[in-house]
KOLGU-4560 file (N, C-alpha, C; in nm, 3 decimals, padded with zeros to 5 digits):
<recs>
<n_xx: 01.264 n_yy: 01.281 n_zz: 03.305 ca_xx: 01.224 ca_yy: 01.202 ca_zz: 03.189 c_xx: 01.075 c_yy: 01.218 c_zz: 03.160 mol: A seq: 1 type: UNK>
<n_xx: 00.997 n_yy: 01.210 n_zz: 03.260 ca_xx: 00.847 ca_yy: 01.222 ca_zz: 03.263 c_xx: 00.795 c_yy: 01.367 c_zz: 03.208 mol: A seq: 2 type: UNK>
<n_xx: 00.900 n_yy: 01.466 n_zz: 03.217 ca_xx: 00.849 ca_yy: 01.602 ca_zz: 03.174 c_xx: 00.918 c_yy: 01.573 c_zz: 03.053 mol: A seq: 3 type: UNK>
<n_xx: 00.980 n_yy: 01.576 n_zz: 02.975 ca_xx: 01.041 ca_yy: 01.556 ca_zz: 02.857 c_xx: 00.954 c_yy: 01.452 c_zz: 02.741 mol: A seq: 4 type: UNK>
<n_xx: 00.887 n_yy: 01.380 n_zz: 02.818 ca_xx: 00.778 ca_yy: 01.223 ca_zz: 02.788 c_xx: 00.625 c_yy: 01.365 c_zz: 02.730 mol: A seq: 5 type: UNK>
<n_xx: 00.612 n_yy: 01.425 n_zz: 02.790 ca_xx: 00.487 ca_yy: 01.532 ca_zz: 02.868 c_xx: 00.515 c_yy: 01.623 c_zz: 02.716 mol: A seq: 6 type: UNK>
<n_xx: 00.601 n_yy: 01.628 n_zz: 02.731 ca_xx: 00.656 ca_yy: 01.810 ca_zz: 02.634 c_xx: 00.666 c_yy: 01.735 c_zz: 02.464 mol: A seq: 7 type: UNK>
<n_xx: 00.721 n_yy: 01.634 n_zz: 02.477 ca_xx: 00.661 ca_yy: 01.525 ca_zz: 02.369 c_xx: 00.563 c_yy: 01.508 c_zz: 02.317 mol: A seq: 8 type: UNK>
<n_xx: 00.439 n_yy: 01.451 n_zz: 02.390 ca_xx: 00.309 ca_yy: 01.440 ca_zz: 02.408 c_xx: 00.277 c_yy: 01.546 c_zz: 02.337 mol: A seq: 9 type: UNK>
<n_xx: 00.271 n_yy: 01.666 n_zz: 02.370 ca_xx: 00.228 ca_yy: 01.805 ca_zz: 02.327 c_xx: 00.249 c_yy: 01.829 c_zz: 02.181 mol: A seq: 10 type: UNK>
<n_xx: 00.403 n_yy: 01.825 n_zz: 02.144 ca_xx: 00.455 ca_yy: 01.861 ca_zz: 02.000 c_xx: 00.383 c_yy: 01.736 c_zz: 01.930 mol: A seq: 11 type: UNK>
<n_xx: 00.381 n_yy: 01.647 n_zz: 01.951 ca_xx: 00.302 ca_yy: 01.521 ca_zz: 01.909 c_xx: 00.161 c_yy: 01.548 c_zz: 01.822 mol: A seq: 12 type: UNK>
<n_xx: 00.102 n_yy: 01.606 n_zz: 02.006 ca_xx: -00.066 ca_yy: 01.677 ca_zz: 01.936 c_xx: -00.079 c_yy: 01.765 c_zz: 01.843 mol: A seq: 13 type: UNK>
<n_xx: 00.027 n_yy: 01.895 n_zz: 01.852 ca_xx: 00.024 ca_yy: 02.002 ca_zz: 01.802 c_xx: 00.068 c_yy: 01.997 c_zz: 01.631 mol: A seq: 14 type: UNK>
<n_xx: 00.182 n_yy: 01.862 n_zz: 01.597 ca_xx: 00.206 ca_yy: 01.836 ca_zz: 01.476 c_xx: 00.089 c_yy: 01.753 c_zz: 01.404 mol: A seq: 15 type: UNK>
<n_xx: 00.003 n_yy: 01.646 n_zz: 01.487 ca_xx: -00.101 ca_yy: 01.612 ca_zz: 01.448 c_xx: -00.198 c_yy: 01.697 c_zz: 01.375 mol: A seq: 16 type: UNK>
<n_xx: -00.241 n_yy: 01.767 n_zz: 01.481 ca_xx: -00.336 ca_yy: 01.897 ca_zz: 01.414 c_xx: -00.300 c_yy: 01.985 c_zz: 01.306 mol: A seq: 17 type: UNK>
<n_xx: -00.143 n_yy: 01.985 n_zz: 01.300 ca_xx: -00.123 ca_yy: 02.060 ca_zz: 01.139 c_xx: -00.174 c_yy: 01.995 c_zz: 01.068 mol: A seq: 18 type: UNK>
<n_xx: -00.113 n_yy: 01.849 n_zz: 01.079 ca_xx: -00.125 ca_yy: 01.731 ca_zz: 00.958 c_xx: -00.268 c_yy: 01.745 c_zz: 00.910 mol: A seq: 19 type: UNK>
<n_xx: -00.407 n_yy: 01.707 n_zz: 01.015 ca_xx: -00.500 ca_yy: 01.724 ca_zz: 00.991 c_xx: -00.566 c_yy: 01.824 c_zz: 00.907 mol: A seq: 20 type: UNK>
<n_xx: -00.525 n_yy: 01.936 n_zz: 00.970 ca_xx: -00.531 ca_yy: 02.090 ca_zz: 00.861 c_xx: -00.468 c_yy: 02.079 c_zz: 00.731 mol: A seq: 21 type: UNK>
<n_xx: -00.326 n_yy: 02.043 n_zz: 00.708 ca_xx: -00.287 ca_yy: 02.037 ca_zz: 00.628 c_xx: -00.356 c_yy: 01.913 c_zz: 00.511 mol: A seq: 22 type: UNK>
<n_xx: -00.413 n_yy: 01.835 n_zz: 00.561 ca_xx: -00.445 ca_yy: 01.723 ca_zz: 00.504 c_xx: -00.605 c_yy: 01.750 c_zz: 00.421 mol: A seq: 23 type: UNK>
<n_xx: -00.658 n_yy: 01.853 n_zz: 00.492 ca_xx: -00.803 ca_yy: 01.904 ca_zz: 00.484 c_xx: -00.762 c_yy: 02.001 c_zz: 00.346 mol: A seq: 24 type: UNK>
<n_xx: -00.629 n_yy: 02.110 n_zz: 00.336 ca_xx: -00.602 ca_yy: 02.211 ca_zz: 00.271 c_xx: -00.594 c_yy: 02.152 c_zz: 00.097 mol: A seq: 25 type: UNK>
<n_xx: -00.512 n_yy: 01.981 n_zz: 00.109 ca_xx: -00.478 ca_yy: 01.934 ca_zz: 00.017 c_xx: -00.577 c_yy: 01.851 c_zz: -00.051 mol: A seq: 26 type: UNK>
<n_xx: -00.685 n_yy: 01.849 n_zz: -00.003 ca_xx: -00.809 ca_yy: 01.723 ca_zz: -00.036 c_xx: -00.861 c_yy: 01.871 c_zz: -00.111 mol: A seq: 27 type: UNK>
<n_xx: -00.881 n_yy: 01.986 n_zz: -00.069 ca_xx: -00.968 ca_yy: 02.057 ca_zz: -00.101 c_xx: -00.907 c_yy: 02.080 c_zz: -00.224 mol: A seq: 28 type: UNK>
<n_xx: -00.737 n_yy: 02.116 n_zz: -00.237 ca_xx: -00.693 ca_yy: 02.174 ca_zz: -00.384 c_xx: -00.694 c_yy: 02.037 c_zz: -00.465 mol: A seq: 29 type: UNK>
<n_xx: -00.694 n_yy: 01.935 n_zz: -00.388 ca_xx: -00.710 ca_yy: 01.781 ca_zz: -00.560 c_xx: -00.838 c_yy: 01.810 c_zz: -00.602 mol: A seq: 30 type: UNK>
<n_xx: -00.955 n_yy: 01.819 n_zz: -00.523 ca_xx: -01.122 ca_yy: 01.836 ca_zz: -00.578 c_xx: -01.140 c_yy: 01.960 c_zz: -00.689 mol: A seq: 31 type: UNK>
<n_xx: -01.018 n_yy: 02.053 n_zz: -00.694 ca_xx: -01.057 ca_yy: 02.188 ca_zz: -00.745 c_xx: -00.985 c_yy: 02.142 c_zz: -00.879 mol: A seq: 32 type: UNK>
<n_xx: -00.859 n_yy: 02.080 n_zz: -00.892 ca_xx: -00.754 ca_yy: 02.083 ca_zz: -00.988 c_xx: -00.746 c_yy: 01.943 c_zz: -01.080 mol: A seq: 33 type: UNK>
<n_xx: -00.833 n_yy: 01.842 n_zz: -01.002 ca_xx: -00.842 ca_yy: 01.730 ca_zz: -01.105 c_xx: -00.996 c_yy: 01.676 c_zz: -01.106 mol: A seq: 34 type: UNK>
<n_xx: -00.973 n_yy: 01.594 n_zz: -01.240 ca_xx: -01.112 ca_yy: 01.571 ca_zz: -01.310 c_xx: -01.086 c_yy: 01.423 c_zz: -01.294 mol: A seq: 35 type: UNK>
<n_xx: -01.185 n_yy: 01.358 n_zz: -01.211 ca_xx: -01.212 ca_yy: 01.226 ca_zz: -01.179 c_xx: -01.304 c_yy: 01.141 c_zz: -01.248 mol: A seq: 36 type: UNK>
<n_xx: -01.326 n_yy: 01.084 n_zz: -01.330 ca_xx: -01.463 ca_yy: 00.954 ca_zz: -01.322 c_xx: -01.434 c_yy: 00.888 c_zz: -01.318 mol: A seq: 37 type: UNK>
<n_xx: -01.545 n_yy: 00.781 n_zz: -01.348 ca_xx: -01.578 ca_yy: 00.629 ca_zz: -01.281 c_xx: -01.689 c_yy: 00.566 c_zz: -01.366 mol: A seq: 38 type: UNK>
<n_xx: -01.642 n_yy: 00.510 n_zz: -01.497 ca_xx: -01.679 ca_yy: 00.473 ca_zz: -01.597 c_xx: -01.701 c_yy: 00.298 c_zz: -01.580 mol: A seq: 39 type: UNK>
<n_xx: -01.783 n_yy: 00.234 n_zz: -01.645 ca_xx: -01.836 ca_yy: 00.081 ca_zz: -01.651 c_xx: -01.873 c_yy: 00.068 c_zz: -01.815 mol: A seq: 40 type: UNK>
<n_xx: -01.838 n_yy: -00.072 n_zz: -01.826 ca_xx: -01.914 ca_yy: -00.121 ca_zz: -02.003 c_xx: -01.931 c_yy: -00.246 c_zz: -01.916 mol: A seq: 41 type: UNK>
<n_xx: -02.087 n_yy: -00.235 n_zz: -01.971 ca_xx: -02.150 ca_yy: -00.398 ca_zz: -01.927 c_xx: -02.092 c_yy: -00.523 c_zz: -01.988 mol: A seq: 42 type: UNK>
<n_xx: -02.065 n_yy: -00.616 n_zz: -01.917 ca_xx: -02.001 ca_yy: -00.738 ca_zz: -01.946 c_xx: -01.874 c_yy: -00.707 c_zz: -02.007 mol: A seq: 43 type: UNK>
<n_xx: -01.809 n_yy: -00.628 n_zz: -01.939 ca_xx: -01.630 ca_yy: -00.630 ca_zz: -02.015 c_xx: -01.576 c_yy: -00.749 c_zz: -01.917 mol: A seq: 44 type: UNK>
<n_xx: -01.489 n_yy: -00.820 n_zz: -01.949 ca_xx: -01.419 ca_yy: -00.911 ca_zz: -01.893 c_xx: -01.310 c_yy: -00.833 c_zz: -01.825 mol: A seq: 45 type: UNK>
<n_xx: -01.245 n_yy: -00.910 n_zz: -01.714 ca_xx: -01.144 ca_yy: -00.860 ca_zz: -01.622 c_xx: -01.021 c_yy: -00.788 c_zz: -01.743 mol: A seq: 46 type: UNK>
<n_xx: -01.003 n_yy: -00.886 n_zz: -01.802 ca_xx: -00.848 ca_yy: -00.877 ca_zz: -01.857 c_xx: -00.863 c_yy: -00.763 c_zz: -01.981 mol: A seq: 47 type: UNK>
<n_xx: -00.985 n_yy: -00.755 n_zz: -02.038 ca_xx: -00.994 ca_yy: -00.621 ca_zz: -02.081 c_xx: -00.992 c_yy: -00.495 c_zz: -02.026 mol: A seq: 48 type: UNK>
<n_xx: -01.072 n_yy: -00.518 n_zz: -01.911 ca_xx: -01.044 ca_yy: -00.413 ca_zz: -01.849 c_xx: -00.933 c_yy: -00.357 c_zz: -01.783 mol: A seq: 49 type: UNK>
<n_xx: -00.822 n_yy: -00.459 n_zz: -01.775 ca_xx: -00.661 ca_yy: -00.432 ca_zz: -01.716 c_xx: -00.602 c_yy: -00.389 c_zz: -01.845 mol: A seq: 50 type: UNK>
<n_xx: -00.645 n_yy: -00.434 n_zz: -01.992 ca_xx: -00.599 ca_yy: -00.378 ca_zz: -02.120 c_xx: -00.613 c_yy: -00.204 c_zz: -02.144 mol: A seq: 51 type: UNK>
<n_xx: -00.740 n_yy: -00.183 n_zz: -02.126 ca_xx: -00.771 ca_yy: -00.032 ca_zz: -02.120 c_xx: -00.680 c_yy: 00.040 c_zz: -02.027 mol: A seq: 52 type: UNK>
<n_xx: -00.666 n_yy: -00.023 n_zz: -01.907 ca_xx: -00.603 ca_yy: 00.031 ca_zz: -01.787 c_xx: -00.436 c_yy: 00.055 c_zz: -01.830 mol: A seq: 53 type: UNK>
<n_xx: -00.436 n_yy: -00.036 n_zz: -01.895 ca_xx: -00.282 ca_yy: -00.051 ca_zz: -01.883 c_xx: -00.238 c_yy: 00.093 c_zz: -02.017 mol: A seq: 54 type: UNK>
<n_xx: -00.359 n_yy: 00.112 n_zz: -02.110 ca_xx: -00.330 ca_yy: 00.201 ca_zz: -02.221 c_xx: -00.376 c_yy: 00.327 c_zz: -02.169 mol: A seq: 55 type: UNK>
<n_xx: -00.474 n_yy: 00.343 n_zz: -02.125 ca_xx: -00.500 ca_yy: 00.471 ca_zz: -02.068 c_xx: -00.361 c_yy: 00.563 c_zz: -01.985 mol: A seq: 56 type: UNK>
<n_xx: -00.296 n_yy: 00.467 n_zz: -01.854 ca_xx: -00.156 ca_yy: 00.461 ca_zz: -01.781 c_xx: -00.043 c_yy: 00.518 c_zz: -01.944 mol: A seq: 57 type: UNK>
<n_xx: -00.058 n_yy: 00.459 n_zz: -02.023 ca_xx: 00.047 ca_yy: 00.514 ca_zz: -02.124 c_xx: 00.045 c_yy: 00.710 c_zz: -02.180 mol: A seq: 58 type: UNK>
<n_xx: -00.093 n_yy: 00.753 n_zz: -02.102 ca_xx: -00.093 ca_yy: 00.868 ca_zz: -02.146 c_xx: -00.052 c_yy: 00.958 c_zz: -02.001 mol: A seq: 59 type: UNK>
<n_xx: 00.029 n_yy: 01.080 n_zz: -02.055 ca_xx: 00.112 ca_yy: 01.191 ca_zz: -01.942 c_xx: 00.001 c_yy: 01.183 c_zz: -01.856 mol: A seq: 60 type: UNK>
<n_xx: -00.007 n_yy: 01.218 n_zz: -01.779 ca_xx: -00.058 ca_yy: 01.305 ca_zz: -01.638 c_xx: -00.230 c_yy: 01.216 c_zz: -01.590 mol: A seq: 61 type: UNK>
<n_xx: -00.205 n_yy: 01.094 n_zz: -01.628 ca_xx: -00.373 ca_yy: 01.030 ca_zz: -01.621 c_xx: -00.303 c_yy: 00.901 c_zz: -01.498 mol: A seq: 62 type: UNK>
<n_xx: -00.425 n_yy: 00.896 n_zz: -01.452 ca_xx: -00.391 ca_yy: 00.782 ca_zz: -01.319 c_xx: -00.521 c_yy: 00.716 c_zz: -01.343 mol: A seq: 63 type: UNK>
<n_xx: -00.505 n_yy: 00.578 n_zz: -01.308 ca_xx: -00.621 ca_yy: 00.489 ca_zz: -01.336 c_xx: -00.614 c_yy: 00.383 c_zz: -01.245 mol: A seq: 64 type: UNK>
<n_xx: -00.727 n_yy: 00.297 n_zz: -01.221 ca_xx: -00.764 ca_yy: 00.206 ca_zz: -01.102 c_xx: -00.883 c_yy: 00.121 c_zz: -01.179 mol: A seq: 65 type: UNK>
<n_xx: -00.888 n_yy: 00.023 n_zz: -01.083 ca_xx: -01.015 ca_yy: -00.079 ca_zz: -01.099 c_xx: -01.119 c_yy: -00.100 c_zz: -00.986 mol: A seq: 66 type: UNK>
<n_xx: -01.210 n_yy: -00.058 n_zz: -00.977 ca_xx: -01.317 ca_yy: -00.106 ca_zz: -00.869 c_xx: -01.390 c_yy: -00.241 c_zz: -00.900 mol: A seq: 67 type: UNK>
<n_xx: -01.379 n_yy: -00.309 n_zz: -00.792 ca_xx: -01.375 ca_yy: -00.479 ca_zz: -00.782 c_xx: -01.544 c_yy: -00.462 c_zz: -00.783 mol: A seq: 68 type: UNK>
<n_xx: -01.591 n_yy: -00.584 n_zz: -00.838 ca_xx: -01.769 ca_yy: -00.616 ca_zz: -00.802 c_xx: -01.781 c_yy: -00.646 c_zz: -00.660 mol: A seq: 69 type: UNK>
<n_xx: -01.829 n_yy: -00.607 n_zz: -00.581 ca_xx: -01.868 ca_yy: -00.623 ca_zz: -00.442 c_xx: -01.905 c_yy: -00.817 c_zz: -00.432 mol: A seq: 70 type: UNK>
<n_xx: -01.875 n_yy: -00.935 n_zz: -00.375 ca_xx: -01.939 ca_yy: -01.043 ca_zz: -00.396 c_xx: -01.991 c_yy: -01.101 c_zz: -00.249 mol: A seq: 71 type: UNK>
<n_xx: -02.041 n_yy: -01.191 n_zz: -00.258 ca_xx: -02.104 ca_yy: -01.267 ca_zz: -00.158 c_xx: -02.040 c_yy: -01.351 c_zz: -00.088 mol: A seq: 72 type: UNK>
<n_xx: -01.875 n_yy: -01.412 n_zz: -00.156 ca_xx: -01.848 ca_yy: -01.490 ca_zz: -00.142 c_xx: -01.883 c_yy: -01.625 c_zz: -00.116 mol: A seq: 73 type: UNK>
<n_xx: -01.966 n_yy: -01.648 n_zz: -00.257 ca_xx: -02.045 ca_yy: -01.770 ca_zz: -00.258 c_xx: -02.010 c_yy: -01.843 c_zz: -00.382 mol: A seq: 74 type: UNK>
<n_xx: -01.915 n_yy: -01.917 n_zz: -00.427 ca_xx: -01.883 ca_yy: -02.021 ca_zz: -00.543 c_xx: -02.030 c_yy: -01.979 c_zz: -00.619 mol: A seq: 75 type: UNK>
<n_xx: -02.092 n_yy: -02.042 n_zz: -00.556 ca_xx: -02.234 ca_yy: -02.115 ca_zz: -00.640 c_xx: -02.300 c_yy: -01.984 c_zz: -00.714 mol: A seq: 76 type: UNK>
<n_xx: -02.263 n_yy: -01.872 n_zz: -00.647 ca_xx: -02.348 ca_yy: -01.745 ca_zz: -00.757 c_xx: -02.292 c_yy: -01.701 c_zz: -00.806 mol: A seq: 77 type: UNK>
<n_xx: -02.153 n_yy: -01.762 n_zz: -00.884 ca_xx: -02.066 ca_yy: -01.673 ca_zz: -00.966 c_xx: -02.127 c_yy: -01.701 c_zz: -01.103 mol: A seq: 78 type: UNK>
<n_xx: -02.130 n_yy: -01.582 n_zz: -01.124 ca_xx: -02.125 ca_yy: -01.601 ca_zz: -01.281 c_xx: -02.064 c_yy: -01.511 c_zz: -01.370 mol: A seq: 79 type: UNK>
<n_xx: -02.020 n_yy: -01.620 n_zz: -01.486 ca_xx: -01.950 ca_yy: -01.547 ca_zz: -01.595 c_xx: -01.977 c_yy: -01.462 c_zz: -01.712 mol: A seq: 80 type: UNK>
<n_xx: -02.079 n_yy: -01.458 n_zz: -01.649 ca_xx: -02.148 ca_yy: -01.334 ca_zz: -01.783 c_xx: -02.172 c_yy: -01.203 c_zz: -01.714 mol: A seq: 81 type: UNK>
<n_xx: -02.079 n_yy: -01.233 n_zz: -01.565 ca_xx: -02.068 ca_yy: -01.076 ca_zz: -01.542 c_xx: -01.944 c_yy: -01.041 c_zz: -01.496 mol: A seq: 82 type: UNK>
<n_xx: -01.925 n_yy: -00.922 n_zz: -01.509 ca_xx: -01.788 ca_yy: -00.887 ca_zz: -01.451 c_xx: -01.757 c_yy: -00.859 c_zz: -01.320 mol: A seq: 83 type: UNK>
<n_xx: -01.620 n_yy: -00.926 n_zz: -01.287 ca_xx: -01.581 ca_yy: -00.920 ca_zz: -01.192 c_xx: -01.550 c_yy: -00.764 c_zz: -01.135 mol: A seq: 84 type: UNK>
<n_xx: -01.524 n_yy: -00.656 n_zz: -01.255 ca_xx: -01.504 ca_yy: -00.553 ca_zz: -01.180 c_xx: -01.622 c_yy: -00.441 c_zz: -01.199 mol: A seq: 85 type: UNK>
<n_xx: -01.660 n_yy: -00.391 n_zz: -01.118 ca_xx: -01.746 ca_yy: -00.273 ca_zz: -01.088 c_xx: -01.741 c_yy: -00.168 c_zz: -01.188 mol: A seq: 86 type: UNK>
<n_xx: -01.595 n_yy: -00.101 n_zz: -01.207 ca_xx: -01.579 ca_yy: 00.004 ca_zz: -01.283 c_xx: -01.458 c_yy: 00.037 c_zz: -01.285 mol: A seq: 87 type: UNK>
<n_xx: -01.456 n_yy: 00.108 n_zz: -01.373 ca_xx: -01.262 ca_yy: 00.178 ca_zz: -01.362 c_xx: -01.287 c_yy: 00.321 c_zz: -01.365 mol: A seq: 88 type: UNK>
<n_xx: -01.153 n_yy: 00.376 n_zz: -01.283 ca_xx: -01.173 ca_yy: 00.520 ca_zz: -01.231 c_xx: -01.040 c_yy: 00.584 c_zz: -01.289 mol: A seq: 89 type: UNK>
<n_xx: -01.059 n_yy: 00.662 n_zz: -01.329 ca_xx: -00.942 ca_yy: 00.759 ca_zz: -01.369 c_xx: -00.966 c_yy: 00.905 c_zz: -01.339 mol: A seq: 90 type: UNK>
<n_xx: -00.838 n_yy: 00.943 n_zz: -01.320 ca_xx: -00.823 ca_yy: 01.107 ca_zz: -01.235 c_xx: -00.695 c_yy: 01.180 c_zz: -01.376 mol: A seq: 91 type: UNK>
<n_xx: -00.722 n_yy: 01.315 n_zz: -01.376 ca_xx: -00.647 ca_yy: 01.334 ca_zz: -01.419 c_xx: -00.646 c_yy: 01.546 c_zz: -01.430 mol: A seq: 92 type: UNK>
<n_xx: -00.568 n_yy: 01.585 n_zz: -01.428 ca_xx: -00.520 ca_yy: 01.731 ca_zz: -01.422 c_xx: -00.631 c_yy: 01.796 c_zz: -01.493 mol: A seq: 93 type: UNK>
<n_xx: -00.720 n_yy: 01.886 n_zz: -01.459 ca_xx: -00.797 ca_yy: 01.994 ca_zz: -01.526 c_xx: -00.741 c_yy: 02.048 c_zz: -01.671 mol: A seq: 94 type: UNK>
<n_xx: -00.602 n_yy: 02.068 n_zz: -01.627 ca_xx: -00.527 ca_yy: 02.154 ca_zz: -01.707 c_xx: -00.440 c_yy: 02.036 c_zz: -01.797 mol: A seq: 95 type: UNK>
<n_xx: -00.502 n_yy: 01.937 n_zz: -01.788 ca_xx: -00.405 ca_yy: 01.858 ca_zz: -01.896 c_xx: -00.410 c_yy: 01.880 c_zz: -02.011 mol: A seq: 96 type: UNK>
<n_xx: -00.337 n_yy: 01.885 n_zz: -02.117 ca_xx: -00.341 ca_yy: 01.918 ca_zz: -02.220 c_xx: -00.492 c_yy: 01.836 c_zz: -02.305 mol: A seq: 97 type: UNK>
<n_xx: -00.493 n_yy: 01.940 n_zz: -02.406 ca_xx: -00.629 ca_yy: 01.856 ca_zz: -02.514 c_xx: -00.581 c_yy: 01.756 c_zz: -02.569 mol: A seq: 98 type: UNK>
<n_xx: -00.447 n_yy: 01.764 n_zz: -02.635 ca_xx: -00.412 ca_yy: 01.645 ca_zz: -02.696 c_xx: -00.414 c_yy: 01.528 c_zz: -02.610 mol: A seq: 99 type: UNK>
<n_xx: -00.398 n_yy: 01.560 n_zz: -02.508 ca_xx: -00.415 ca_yy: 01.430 ca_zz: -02.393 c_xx: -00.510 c_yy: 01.369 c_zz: -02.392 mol: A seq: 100 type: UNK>
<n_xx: -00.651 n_yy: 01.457 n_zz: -02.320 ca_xx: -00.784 ca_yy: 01.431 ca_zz: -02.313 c_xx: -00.811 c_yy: 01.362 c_zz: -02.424 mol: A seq: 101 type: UNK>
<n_xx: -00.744 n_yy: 01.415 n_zz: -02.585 ca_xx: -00.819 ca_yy: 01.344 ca_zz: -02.710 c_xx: -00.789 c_yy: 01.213 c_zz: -02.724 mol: A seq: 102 type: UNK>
<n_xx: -00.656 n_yy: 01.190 n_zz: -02.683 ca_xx: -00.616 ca_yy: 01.023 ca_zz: -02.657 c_xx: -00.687 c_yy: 00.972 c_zz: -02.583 mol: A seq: 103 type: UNK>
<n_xx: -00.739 n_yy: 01.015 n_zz: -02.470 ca_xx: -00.826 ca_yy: 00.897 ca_zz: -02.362 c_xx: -00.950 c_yy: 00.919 c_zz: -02.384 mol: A seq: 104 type: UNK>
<n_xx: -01.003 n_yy: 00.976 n_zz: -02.451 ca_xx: -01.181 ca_yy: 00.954 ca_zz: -02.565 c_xx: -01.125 c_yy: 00.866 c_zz: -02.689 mol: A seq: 105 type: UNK>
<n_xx: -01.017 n_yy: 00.871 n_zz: -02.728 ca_xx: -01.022 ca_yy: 00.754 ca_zz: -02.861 c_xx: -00.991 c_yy: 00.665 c_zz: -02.783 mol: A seq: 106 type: UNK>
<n_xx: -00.925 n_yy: 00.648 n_zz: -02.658 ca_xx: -00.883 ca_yy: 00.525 ca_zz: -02.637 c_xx: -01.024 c_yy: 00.403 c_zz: -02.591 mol: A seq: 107 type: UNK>
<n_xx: -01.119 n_yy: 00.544 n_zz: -02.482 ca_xx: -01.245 ca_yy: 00.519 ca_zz: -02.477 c_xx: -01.340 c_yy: 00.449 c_zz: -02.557 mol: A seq: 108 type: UNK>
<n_xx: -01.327 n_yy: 00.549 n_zz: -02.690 ca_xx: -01.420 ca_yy: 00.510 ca_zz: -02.769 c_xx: -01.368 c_yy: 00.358 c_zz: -02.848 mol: A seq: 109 type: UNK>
<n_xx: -01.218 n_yy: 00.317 n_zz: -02.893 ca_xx: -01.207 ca_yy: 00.187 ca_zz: -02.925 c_xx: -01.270 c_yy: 00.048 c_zz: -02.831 mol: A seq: 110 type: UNK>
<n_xx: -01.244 n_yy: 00.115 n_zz: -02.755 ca_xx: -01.339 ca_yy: -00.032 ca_zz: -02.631 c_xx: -01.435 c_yy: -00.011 c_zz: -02.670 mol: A seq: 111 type: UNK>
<n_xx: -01.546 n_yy: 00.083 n_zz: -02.646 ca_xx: -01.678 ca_yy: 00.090 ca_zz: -02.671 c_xx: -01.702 c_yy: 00.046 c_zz: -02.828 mol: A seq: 112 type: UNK>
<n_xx: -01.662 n_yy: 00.064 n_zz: -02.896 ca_xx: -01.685 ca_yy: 00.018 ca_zz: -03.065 c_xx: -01.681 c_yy: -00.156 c_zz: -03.025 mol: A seq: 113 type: UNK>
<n_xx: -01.617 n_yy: -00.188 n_zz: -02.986 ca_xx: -01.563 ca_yy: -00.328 ca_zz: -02.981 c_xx: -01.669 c_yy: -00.433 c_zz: -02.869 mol: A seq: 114 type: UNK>
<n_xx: -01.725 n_yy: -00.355 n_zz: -02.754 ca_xx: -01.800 ca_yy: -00.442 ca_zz: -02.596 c_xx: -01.912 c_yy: -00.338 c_zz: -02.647 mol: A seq: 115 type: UNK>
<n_xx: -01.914 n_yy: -00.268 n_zz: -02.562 ca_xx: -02.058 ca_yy: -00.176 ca_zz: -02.497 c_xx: -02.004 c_yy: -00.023 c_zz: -02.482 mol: A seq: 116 type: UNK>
<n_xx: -02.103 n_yy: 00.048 n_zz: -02.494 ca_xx: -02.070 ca_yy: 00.185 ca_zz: -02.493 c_xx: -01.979 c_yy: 00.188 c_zz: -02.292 mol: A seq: 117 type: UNK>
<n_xx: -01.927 n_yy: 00.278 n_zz: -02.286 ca_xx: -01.924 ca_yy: 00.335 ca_zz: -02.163 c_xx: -01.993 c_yy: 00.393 c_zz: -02.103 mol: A seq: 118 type: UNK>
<n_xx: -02.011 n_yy: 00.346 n_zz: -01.962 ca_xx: -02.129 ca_yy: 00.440 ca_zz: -01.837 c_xx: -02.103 c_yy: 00.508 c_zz: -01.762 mol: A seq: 119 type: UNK>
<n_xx: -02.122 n_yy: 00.666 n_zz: -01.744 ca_xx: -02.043 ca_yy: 00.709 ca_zz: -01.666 c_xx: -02.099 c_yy: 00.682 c_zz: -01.496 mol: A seq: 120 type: UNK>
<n_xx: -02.042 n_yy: 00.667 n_zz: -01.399 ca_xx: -02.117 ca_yy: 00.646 ca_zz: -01.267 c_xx: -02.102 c_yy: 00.762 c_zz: -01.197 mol: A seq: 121 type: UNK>
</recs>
C-alpha cells in the first residue's frame, strides 16, 4: 500500500508541474489575444455603474467586472459623493469584430455625455 501511496505521490507531482506549465502557456496566449482595460468616471454611482455593466455584457465576445473602492472600514468616512467602486474592467478578443468594438465606444461614450468623461487606468 505504502509503495502504491509513493507511486501516487509522484504522478501527483509530475501532473502538478504540467498544470503549472500548462497554466504559464495559457496566461501567456490570453495577454497576446485579448484587449483588457480598466476604465473610471468620477463620481458615477454604484447602480450606474452595474447599468453600463449590465449593457456592455449584452455585446458578443466582451466580459466585464467591477473593482470595489478599497475602504477603511470606518462608518464615519463614508461618503456619498464618492463612489463606491474603483473602476470597471472589461476584456475582450483582439479579433472581435469592429462592429462590436463600435457598440462598446457608443455605449462608452453615452455614460460619458451624461456623468464624466471616462479614465482610462
Amino acid at each position: 500500500m505504502r509503495k502504491h501511496e509513493k507511486s501516487w505521490g509522484v504522478e501527483a507531482s509530475e501532473t502538478l508541474s504540467k498544470s503549472l506549465i500548462w497554466d504559464d502557456v495559457v496566461h501567456l496566449d490570453i495577454s497576446i489575444v485579448m484587449n483588457r482595460k480598466e476604465l473610471t468616471c468620477h463620481k458615477l454611482p454604484l447602480a450606474v455603474y452595474r447599468e453600463v455593466m449590465a449593457h456592455l455584457r449584452q455585446v458578443e465576445g466582451v466580459t466585464v467586472g467591477l473593482i470595489s473602492q478599497p475602504t477603511d472600514n470606518n462608518p464615519e468616512s463614508f461618503d456619498y459623493n464618492q463612489s463606491q467602486i474603483k473602476s470597471l474592467w472589461l476584456q475582450y478578443d483582439r479579433n472581435l469584430p469592429s462592429r462590436n468594438k463600435q457598440r462598446i465606444e457608443e455605449i462608452l461614450d453615452y455614460y460619458a455625455q451624461r456623468y464624466n468623461p471616462w479614465q482610462e487606468q
